[in-house]
C-alpha positions in Angstrom: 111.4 -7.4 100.0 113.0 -9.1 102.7 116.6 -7.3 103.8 119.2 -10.2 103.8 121.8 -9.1 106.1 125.7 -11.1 107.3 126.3 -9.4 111.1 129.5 -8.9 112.2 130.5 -9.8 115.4 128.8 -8.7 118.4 128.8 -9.1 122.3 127.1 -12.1 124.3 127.2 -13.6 127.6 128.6 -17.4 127.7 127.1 -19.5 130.2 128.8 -22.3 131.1 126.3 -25.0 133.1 127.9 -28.3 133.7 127.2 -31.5 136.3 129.2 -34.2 137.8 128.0 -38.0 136.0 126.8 -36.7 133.3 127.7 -32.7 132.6 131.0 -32.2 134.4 131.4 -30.1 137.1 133.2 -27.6 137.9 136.4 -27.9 139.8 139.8 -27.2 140.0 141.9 -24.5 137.5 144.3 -27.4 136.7 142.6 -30.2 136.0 143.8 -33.8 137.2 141.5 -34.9 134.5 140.8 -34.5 130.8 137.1 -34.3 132.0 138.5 -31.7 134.3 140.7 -29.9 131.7 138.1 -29.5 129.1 135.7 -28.2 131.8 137.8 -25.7 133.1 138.9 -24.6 129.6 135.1 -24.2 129.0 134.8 -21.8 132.1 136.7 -19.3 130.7 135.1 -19.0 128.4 132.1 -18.4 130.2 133.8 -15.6 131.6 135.0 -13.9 128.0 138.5 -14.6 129.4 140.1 -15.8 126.2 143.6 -15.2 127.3 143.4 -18.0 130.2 141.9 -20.2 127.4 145.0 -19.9 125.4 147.1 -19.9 128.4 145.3 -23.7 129.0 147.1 -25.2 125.5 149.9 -27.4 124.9 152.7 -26.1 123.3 152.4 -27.2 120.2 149.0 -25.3 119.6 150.7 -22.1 120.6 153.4 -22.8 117.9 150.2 -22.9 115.5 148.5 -19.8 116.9 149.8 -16.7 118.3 148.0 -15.3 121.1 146.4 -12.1 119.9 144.8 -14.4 116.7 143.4 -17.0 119.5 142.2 -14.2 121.6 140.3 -12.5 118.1 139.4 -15.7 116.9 137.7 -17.0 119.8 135.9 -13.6 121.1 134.4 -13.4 117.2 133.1 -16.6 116.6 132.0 -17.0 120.8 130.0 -13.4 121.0 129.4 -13.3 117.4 127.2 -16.9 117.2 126.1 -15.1 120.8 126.4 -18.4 122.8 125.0 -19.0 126.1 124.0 -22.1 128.1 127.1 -23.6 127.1 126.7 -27.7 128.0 129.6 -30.3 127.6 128.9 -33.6 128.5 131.7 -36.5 128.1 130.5 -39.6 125.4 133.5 -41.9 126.5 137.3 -41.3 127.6 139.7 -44.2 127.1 142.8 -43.8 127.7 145.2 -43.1 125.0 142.5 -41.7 122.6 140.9 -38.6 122.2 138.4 -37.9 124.6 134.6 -37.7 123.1 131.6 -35.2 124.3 129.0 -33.9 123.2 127.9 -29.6 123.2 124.9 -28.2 123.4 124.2 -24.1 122.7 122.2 -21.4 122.9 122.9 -19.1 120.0 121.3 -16.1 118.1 120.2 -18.6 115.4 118.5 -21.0 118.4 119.6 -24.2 119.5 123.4 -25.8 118.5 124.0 -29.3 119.2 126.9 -31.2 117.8 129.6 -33.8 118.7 133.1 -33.3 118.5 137.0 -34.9 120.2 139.6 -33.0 122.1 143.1 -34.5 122.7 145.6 -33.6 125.6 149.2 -33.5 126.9 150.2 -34.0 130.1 152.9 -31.9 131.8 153.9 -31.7 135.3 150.7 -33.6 136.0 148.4 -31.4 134.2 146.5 -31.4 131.4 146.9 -28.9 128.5 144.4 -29.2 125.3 146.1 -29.5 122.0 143.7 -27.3 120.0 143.3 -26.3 116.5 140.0 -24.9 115.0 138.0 -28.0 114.8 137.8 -27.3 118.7 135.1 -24.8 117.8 133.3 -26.9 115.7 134.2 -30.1 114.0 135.0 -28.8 110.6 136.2 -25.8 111.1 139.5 -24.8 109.3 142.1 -21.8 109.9 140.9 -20.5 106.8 137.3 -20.9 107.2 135.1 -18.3 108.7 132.1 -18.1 110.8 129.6 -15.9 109.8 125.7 -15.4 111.0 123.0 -14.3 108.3 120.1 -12.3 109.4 116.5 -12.1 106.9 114.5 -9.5 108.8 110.8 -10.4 109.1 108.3 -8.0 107.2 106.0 -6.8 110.6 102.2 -7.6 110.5 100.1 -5.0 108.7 96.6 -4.1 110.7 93.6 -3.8 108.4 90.3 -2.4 108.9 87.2 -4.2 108.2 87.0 -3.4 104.4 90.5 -4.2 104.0 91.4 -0.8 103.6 95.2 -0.3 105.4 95.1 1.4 108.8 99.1 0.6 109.6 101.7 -1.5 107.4 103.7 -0.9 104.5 103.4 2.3 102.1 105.3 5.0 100.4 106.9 7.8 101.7 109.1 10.3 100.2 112.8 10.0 101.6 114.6 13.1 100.9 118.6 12.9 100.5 121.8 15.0 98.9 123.8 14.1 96.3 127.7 15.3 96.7 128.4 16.0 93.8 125.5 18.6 93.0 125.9 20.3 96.0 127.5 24.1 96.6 131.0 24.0 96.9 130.4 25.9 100.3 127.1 23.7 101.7 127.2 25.5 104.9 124.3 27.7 104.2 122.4 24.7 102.5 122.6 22.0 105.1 121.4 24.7 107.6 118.2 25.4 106.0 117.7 21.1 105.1 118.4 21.5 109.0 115.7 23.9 109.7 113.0 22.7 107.5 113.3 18.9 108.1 114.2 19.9 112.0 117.3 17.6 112.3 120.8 18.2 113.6 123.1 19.4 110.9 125.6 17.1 112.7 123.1 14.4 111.7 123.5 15.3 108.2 127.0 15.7 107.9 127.6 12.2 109.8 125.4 10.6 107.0 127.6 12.5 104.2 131.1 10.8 105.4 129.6 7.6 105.5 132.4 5.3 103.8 129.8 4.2 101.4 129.1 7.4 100.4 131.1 8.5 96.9 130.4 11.6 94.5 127.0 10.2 92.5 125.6 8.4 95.7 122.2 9.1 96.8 122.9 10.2 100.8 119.4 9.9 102.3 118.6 12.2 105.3 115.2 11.9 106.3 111.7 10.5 105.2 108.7 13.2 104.9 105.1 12.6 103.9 104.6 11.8 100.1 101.6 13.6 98.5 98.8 11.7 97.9 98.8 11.3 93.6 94.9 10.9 94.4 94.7 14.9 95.8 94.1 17.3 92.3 96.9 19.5 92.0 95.6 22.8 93.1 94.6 21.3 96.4 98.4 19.6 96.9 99.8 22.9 95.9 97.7 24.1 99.1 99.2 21.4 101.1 102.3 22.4 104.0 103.6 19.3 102.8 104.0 20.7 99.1 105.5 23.7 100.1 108.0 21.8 102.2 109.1 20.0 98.9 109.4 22.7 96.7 111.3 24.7 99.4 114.1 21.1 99.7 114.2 21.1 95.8 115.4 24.8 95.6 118.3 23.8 97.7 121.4 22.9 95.2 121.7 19.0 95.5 118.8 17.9 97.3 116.3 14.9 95.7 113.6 13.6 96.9 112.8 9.8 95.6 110.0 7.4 96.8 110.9 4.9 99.6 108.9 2.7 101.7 108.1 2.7 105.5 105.1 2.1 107.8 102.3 4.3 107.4 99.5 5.6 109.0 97.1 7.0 106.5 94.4 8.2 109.0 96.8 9.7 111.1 95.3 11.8 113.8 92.1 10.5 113.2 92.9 7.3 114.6 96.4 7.7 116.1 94.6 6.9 119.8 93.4 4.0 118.4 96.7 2.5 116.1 99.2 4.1 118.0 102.6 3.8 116.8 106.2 1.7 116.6 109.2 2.9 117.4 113.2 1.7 117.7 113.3 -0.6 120.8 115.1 0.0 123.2 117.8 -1.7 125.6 114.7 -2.1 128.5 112.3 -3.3 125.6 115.2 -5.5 124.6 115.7 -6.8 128.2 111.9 -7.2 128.5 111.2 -9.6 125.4 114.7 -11.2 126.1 113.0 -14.7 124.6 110.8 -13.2 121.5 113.4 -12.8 118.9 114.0 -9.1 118.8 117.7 -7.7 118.3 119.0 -4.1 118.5 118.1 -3.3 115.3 114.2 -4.2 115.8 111.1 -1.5 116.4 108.6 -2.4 118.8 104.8 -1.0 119.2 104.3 1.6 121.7 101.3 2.0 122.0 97.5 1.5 120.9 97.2 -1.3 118.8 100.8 -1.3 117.4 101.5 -3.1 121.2 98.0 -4.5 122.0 98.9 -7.1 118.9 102.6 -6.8 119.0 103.1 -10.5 119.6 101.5 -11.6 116.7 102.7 -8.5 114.3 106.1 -8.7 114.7 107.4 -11.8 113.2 110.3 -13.3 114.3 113.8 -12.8 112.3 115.3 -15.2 110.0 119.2 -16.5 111.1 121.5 -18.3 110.2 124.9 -19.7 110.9 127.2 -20.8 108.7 130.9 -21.9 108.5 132.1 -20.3 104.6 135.3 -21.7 103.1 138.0 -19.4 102.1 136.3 -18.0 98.7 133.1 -17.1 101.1 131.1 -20.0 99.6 128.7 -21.9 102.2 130.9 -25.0 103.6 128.3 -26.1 106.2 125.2 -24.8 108.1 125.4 -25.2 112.0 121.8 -23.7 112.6 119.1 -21.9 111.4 116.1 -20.5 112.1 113.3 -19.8 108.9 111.9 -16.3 109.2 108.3 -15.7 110.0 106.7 -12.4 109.2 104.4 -10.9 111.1 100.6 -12.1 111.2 98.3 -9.3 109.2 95.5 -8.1 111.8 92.1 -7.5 110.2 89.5 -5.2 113.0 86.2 -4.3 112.8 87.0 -0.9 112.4 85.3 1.4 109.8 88.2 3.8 108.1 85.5 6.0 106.4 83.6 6.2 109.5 86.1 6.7 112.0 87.2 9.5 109.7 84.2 11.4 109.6 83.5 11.4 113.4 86.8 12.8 113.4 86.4 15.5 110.9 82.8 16.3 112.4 84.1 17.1 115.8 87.5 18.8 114.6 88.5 21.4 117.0 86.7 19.8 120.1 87.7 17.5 123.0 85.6 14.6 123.4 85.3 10.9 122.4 82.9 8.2 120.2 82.5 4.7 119.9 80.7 3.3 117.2 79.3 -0.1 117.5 76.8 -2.9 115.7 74.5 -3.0 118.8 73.6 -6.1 117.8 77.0 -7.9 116.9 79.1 -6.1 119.5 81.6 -5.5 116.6 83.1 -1.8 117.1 82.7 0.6 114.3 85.0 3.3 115.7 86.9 4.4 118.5 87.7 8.4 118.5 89.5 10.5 120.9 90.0 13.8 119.6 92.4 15.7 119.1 94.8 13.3 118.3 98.2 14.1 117.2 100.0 12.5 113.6 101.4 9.5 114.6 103.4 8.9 111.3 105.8 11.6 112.9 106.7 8.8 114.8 107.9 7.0 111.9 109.6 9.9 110.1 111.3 11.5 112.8 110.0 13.6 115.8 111.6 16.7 116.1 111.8 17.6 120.0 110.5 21.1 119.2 107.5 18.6 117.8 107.6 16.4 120.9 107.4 20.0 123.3 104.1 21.4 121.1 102.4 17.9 121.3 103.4 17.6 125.0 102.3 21.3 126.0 98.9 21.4 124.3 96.2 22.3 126.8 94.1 20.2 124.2 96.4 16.7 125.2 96.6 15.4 121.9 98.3 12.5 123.6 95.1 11.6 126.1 93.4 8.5 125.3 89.7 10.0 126.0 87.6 6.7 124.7 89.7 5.0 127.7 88.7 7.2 129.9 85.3 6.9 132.0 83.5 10.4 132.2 80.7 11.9 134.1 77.6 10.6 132.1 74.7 13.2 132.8 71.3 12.3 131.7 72.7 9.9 129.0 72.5 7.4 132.4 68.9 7.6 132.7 68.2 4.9 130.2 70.0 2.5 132.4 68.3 4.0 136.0 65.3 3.5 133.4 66.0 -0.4 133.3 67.3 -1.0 136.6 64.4 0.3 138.1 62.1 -1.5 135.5 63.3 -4.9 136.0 63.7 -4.9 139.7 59.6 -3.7 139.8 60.8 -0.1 141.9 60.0 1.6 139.3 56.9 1.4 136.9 56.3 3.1 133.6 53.0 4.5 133.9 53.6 6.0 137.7 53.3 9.8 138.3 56.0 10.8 140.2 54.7 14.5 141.0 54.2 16.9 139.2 56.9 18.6 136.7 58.9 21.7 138.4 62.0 23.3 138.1 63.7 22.7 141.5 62.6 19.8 143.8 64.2 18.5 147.3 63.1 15.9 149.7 62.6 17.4 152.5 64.2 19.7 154.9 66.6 17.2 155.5 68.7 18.8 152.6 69.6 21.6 153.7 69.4 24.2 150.9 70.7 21.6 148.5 68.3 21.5 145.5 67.9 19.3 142.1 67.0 21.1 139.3 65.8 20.8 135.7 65.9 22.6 132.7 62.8 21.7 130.7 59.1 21.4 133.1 55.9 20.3 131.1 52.2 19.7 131.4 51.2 16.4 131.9 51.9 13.2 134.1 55.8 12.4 135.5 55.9 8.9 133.7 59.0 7.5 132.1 57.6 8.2 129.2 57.5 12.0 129.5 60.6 12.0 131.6 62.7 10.3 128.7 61.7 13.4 126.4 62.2 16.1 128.5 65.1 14.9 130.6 63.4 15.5 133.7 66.5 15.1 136.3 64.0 15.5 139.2 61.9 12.5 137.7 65.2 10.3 137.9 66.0 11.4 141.1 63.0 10.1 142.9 63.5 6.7 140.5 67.0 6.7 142.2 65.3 6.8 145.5 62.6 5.0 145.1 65.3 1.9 143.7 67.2 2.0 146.8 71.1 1.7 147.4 71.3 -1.5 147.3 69.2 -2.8 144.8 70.3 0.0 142.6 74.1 -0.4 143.3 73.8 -4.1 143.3 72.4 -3.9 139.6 74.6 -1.6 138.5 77.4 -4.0 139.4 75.4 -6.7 137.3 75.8 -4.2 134.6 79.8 -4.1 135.0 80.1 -1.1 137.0 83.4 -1.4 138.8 84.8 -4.3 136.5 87.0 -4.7 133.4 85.1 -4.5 130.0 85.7 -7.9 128.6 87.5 -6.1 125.1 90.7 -6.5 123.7 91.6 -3.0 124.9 91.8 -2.4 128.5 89.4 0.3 129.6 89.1 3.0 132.9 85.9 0.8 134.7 83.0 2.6 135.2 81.6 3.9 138.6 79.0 4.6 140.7 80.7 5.7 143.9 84.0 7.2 144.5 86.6 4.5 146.1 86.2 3.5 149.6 82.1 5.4 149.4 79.2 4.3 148.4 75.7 5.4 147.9 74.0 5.5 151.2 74.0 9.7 151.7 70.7 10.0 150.3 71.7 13.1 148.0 74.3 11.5 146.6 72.0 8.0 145.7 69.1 10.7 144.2 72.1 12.7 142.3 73.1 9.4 141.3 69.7 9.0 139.3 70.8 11.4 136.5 74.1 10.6 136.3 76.0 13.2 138.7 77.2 12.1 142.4 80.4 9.9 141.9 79.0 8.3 139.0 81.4 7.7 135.6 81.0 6.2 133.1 83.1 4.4 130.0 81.6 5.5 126.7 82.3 1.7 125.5 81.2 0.2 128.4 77.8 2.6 127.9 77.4 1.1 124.4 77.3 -2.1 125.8 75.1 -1.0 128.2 72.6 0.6 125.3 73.1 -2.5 123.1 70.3 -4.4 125.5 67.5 -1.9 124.5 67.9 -3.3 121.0 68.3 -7.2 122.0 65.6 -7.8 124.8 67.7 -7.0 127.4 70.7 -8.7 127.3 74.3 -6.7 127.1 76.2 -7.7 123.9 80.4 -7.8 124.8 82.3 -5.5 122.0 84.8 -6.7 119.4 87.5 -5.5 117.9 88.8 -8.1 115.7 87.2 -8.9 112.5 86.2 -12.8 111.6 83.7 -13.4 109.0 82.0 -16.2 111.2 81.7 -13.7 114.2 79.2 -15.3 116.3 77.4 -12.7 119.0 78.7 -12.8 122.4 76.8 -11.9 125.8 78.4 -9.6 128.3 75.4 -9.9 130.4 72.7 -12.3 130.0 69.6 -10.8 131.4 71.0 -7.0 132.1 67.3 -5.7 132.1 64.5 -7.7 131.4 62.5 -8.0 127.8 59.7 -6.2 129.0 61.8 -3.2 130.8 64.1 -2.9 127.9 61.6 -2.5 125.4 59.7 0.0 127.6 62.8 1.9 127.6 63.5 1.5 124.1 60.0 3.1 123.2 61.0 5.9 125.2 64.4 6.4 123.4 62.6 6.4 120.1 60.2 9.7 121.5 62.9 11.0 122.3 64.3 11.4 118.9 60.5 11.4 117.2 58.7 14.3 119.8 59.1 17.7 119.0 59.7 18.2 122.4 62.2 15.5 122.8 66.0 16.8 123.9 67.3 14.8 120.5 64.7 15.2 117.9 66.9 17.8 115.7 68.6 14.1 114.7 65.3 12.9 113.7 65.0 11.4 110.1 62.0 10.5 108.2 64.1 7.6 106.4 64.8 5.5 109.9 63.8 5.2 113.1 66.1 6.3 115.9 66.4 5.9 119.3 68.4 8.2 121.6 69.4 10.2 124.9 70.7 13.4 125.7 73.3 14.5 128.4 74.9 17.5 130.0 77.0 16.5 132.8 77.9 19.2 135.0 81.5 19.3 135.9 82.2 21.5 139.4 84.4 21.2 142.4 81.5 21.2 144.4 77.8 21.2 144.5 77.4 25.0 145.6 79.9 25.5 142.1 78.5 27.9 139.6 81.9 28.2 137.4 82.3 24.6 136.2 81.8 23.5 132.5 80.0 21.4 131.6 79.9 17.6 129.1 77.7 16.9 126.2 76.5 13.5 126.0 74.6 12.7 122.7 73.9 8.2 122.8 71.8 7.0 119.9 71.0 4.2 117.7 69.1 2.8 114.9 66.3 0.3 115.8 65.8 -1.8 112.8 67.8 -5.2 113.4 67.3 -5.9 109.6 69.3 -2.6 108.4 72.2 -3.6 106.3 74.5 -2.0 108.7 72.7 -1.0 112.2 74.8 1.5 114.2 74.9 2.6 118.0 76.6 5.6 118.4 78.2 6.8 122.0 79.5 10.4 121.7 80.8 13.1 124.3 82.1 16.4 124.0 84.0 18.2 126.7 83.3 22.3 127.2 80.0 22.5 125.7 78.9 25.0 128.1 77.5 28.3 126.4 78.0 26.0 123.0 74.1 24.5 123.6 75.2 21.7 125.6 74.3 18.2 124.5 72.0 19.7 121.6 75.6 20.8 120.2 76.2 17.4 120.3 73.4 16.4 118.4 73.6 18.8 115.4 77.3 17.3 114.9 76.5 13.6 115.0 73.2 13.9 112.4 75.4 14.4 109.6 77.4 11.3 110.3 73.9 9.1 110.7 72.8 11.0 107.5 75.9 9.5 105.7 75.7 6.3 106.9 71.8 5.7 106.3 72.7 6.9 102.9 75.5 3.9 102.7 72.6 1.3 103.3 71.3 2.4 99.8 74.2 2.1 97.6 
């Protein structure tokens, strides 16, 4: 339901903007004029200084309004309607009757033309106005009132792609005191409300003495989560949230009654993702000067609460009104219909976004989910995240502090971020290589061993690998085992600049064209590039300088499944959603097929780094990567990344899926195979959804 409200009068800056010929000038204090009295009268007004006005009517008009009412009188109806751009301009003045013009006005309610008279006498040879409330506005009498009428606008609700609710409107429970059934001595009482809803007890008392307030009233304090009536009952009598209830209801005069708010029902499983709105504040206010927003508005702060702000909040219905003496609407002066806010519908997956959360609870790391053919995203995860309907209900700054201090940084947005890629970049060395004709499939590129350098040229400076193998040092091979040395030479054998010149094709070092803005990806650190010859071979299996964002590497992996060409992600749902390009012609048919064969033995080979996600129901194509983190390249303490990219090849599945995930510290945890193992279950589940 729309809340109707009547403000009462508030503070506003008069502007005052007149020209000579047409709007009048500004001149002298005492006017010569009646042009020049009404101006001047007019100025003052501009600057709040109602006592001059008065000071500037005939004697008469004082006789029919003391000062301090003109003063009141003026400063509510002027600050209240919020005028600015004040405009007069004169229609006709003939002598002996009353002078015409015309006024034009900014106000709270939008524009306010109208056309009204003004009369004079002239004393001493000076011009004083004889004013009565029509001088406001034309029909204003001493007993009438003006009053403005606000309808707030209901803000946008944001929707996945089901139509299941990711933020807007929903039930909480607000918990609140009722006088009359509370101890005679609430000290004790409002101290533990205080305590286990972590607000000020000053808060609570302030809300009590409330002139509203009266014995029976329902005083409410603060809004808490409402249990779900979907949970079974010994799992909600599990729930913190329960046993925060049960503990308010033991205290003598508390209820606790259903009420609505905005909610967030995945709440830290996509709080990076929805973000959160909050009261705006006097720079948010100064900011969006021109979009409709008053003091009493909230505003999105971040994800996509303010990437679709514009369009979710709706702008307020006003009006303003002259009401008669009995309150009953004499005339309308302006108004302004409300608009809600516009619903947003994404392409998001609630289940799925979910379970990638719950599947990699207690790590650090990231996913995006995407149709590799469609470019709509699936999911975007950055874990941990924090509960961002504590926004809504009321952060405590205890709460703020623990969120703020966890090593973890619930706060960080990690699918923003661009990471060190490991060998989940030797797909796209794969392609670039491929399509420039550097590197061909069937070429042996020496045989497999553990630790390889150029030459002496080096130093003691090494590349290693973990798994070796019998057999020719193709791509083929190289794909399942991860051979780093393999993509080294590739790296080499590419060159820096056709390698760096492709890989800016690719994007590298560019925004991702999404509705989200995005770290870019890179193959060099700012103001380097690749020419040191280790750096360009370490570069090959995604080390050196190189990083990478995961969105911008599911783009990058869409063109194995669509002949080469980079498909640009989506976020926003539309049932005609046509298929955009990023990058035409990203690796050629031929190379991005090859590579794409290779991806699928590395998910089908027993030997292959992913083949514990292997399924006999579909096929899959995939890479592994552990990117080593370290402060230097002699650096044996680092940790270390796990990179674990995959899709499913079939463009006819009901629902085709690329998958982009990394996890941060999987050192000692089995590196990207920990990866693996974690992401199976959620392609399980999601094969298993084709069927239904």
């Amino acid at each position: 339901m729309k809340k109707k409200v009547i403000l009462s009068v508030g503070i506003a800056a008069i502007a005052v903007c007149v020209v000579t010929g047409g709007y009048l000038g500004y001149r002298t204090m005492y006017a010569q004029t009646r042009s020049q009295a009404l101006t001047a009268y007019m100025k003052n007004i501009e600057k709040h200084d109602y006592e001059k006005m008065y000071e500037m009517l005939d004697d008469q008009s004082k006789s029919y309004i003391k000062k301090d009412d003109f003063v009141r009188r003026s400063q509510n109806i002027y600050e209240g309607i919020e005028a600015t751009d004040i405009k007069i301009k004169v229609t006709k003045d003939e002598k002996d009757k009353a002078l015409q013009y015309d006024t034009h006005m900014k106000t709270v309610a939008g524009e306010l033309n109208f056309k009204n008279q003004a009369s004079f006498t002239k004393k001493d040879g000076k011009y004083y106005l004889q004013w009565d409330d029509e001088i406001i506005f034309p029909d204003l009498l001493r007993d009438d009132t003006v009053r403005v009428s606000s309808v707030a606008a209901k803000r946008g609700n944001i929707f996945d792609r089901e139509g299941s609710l990711l933020a807007g409107d929903g039930q909480v429970s607000s918990v609140g005191l009722v006088p009359e059934k509370m101890s005679t001595d609430p000290s004790a009482d409002l101290q533990n409300i205080s305590d286990l809803l972590q607000i000020p007890v000053e808060t609570i008392q302030k809300k009590l003495k409330e002139n509203w307030v009266t014995p029976g009233s329902f005083v409410p304090v603060k809004n808490i989560k409402k249990l779900s009536p979907l949970m079974p009952q010994e799992e909600q009598q599990k729930s913190p949230d329960f046993a925060l209830q049960s503990e308010l209801l033991a205290i003598p005069g508390v209820m606790i009654t259903d009420a609505q708010d905005r909610v967030y029902p995945l709440g830290e499983k996509a709080s990076l993702l929805i973000g959160y709105i909050q009261n705006i504040t006097a720079e948010d206010l100064k900011k969006h000067s021109q979009k409709g927003y008053t003091a009493q508005s909230k505003i999105g702060k971040s994800g996509l609460e303010t990437l679709y702000e514009d369009r979710l909040h709706g702008t307020d219905g006003c009006k303003i009104w002259i009401a008669d003496k009995n309150g009953d609407n004499k005339e309308t002066l302006v108004s302004q219909e409300v608009k809600d806010g516009e619903d947003i519908k994404t392409t998001i997956d609630s289940n799925l976004q979910g379970q990638i959360y719950d599947s990699f609870q207690g790590d650090q790391g990231t996913s995006v989910a995407m149709n590799p053919y469609t470019g709509e995203v699936l999911a975007l995860v950055s874990a941990p995240g924090y509960d961002d309907n504590d926004f809504i209900l009321g952060m405590s700054k205890e709460k703020w502090k623990e969120i703020n201090d966890d090593p973890a940084q619930p706060m960080y947005n990690r699918f923003r971020a661009s990471w060190v890629p490991g060998s989940s970049l030797k797909p796209i060395i794969a392609g670039v290589g491929l399509s420039t004709g550097t590197l061909l499939a069937d070429e042996d590129l020496g045989p497999s061993v553990s630790s390889w350098k150029k030459d002496d040229s080096w130093g003691n400076y090494e590349i290693t690998t973990l798994h070796t193998y019998d057999g020719p040092a193709n791509l083929q091979n190289a794909m399942i085992y991860s051979d780093n040395i393999y993509f080294a030479k590739a790296a080499l054998k590419t060159g820096q600049d056709t390698l760096t010149s492709s890989l800016d094709k690719l994007g590298f070092g560019q925004d991702i064209p999404f509705e989200i803005v995005m770290k870019h990806s890179q193959y060099a650190n700012e103001g380097e590039d690749l020419s040191d010859e280790v750096t360009l071979a370490d570069s090959g299996y995604g080390q050196g300088q190189m990083l990478v964002n995961p969105l911008h590497m599911a783009s990058m992996y869409s063109a194995f499944a669509n002949e080469g060409d980079m498909i640009k992600p989506k976020l926003e749902f539309s049932e005609s959603l046509e298929t955009e390009k990023w990058v035409e012609g990203a690796f050629t048919p031929k190379a991005a097929n090859t590579v794409k064969d290779d991806l699928i033995q590395v998910i089908e080979n027993p030997a292959g780094t992913g083949h514990a996600a292997r399924m006999d129901s579909i096929s899959l194509a995939g890479k592994t990567g552990t990117a080593e983190i370290k402060e230097s390249k002699e650096d044996t303490s680092g940790t270390e990344l796990g990179w674990f990219d995959v899709f499913t090849t079939d463009p006819n599945l009901k629902e085709p899926i690329l998958l982009i995930t990394m996890v941060q510290d999987v050192k000692d945890r089995g590196g990207s195979g920990y990866v693996v193992d974690k992401t199976k279950p959620i392609l399980e589940q999601w094969i298993q959804k084709q069927a239904q």
